[in-house]
Backbone as CSV, one residue per row, in Angstrom:
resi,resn,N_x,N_y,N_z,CA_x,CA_y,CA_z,C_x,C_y,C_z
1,UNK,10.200,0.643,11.190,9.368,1.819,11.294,9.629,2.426,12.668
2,UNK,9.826,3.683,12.771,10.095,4.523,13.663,8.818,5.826,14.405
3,UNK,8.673,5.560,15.421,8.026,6.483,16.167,6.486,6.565,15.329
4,UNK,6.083,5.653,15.966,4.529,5.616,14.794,3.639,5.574,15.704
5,UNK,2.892,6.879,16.138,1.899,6.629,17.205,1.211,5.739,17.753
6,UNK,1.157,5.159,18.084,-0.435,3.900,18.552,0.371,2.910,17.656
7,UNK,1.660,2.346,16.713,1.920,1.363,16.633,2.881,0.721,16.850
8,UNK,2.996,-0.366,17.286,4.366,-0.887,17.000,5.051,-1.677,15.457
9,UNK,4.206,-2.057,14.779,4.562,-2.723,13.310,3.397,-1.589,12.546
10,UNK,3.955,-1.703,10.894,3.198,-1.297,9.661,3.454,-2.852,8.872
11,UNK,2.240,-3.173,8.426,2.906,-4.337,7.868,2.345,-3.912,6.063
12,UNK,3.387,-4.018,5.183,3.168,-4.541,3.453,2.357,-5.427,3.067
13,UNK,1.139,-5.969,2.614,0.715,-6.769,1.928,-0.440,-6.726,1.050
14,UNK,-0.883,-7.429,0.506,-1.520,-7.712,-0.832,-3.162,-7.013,-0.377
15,UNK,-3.789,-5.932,-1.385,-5.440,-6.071,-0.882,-5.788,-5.152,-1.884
16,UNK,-6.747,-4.434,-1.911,-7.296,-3.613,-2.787,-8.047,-2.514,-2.297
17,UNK,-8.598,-2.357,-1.236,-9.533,-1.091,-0.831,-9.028,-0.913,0.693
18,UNK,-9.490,0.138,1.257,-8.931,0.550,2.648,-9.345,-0.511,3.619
19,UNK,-10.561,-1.139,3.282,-10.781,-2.094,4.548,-10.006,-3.313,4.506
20,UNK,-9.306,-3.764,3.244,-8.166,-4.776,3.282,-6.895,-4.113,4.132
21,UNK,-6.538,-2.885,4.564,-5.594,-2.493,5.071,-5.516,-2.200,6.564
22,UNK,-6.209,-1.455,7.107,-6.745,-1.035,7.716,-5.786,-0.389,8.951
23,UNK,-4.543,0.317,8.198,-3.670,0.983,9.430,-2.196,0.240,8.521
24,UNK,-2.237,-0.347,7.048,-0.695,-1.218,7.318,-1.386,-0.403,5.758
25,UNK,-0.055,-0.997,4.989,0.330,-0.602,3.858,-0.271,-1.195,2.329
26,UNK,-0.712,-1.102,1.717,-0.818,-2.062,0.356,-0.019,-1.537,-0.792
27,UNK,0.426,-2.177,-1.632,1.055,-1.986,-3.106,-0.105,-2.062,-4.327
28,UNK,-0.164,-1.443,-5.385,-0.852,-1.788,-6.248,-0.072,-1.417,-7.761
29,UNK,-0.177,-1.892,-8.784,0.256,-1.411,-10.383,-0.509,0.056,-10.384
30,UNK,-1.810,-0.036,-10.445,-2.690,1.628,-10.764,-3.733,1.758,-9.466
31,UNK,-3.204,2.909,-9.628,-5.359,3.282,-8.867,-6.487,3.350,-9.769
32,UNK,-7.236,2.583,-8.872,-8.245,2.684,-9.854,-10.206,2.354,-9.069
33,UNK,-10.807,2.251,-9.460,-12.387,1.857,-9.059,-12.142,0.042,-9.013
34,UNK,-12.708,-0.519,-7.203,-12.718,-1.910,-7.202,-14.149,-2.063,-6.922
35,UNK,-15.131,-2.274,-7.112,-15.970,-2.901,-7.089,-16.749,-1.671,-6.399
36,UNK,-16.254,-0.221,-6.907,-17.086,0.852,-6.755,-16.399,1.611,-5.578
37,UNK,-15.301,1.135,-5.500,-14.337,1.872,-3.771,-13.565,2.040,-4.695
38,UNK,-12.602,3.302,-4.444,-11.424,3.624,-4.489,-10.277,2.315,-4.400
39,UNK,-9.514,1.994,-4.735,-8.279,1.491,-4.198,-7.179,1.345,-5.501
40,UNK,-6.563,-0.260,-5.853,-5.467,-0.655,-5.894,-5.635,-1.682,-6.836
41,UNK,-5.018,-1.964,-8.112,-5.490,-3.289,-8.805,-4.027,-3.456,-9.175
42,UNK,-3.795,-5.125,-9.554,-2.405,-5.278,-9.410,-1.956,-5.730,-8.515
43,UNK,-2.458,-5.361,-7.275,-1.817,-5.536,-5.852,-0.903,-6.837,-5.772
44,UNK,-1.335,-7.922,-6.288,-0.434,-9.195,-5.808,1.306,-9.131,-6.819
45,UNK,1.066,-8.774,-8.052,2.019,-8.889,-9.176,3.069,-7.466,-8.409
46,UNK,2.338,-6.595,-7.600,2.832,-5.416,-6.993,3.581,-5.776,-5.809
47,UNK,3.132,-6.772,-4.748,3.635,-7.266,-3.901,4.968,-7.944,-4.046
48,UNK,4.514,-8.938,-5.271,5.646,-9.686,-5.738,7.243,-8.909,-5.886
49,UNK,6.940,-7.525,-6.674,7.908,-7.235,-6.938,8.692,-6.104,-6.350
50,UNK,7.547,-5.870,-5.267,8.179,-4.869,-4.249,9.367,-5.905,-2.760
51,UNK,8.434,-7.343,-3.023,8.979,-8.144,-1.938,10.973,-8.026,-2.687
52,UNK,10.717,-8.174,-3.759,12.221,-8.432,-5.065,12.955,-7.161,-4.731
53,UNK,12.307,-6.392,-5.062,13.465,-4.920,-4.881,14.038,-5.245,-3.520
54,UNK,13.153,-5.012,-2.400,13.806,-5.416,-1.527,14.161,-6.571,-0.625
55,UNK,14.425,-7.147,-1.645,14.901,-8.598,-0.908,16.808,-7.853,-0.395
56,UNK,17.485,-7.159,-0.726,18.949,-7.102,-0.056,18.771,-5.954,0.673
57,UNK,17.670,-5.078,0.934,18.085,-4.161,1.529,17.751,-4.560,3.339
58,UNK,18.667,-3.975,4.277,18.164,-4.113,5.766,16.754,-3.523,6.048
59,UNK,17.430,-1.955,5.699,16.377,-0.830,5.672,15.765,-0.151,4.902
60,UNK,14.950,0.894,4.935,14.600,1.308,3.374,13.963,3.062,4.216
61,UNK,13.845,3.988,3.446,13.055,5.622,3.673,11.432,5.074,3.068
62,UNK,10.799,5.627,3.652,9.494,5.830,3.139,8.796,6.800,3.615
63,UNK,8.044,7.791,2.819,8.072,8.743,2.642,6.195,8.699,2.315
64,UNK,5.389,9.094,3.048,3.726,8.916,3.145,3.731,10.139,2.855
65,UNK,2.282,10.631,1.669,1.930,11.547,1.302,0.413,11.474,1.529
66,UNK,-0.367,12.634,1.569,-1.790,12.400,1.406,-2.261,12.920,-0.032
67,UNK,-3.358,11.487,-0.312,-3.366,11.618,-1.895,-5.323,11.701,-1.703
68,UNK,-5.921,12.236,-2.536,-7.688,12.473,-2.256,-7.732,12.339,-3.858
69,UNK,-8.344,11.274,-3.948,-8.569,10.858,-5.855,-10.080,11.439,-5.529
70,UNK,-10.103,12.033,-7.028,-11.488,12.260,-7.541,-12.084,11.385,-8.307
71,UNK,-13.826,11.432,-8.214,-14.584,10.398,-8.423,-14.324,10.731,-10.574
72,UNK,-13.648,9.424,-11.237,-13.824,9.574,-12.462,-15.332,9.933,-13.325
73,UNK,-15.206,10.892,-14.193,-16.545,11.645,-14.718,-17.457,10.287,-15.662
């Protein structure tokens, strides 16, 4: 990771709502409602297979978007 204000690492790993993250990255299968928060379900089976894709690469692009989910009716 390159030129990341206030950090020196982003780290990948397993969680489900923003306070499991808190500045680093999570994976999930869907978005969806966890226990009434926004987040991520899947996350570990997601981890697993994001760790797989890139198991040969050095480097990789990643590309952050801002996403604002609406509350399901």
């Amino acid at each position: 990771m390159l030129d990341v204000l206030g950090r020196t690492a982003i780290l990948f790993h397993v969680g489900n709502t923003l306070v499991d993250f808190e500045g680093c990255i999570g994976v999930g299968l869907e978005l969806g409602w966890v226990n009434e928060t926004w987040g991520v379900t899947g996350s570990r089976l997601a981890f697993k297979q994001f760790m797989a894709a890139l198991a040969e690469q050095d480097e990789f692009r990643l590309e952050i978007r801002q996403f604002r989910p609406s509350r399901p009716s």
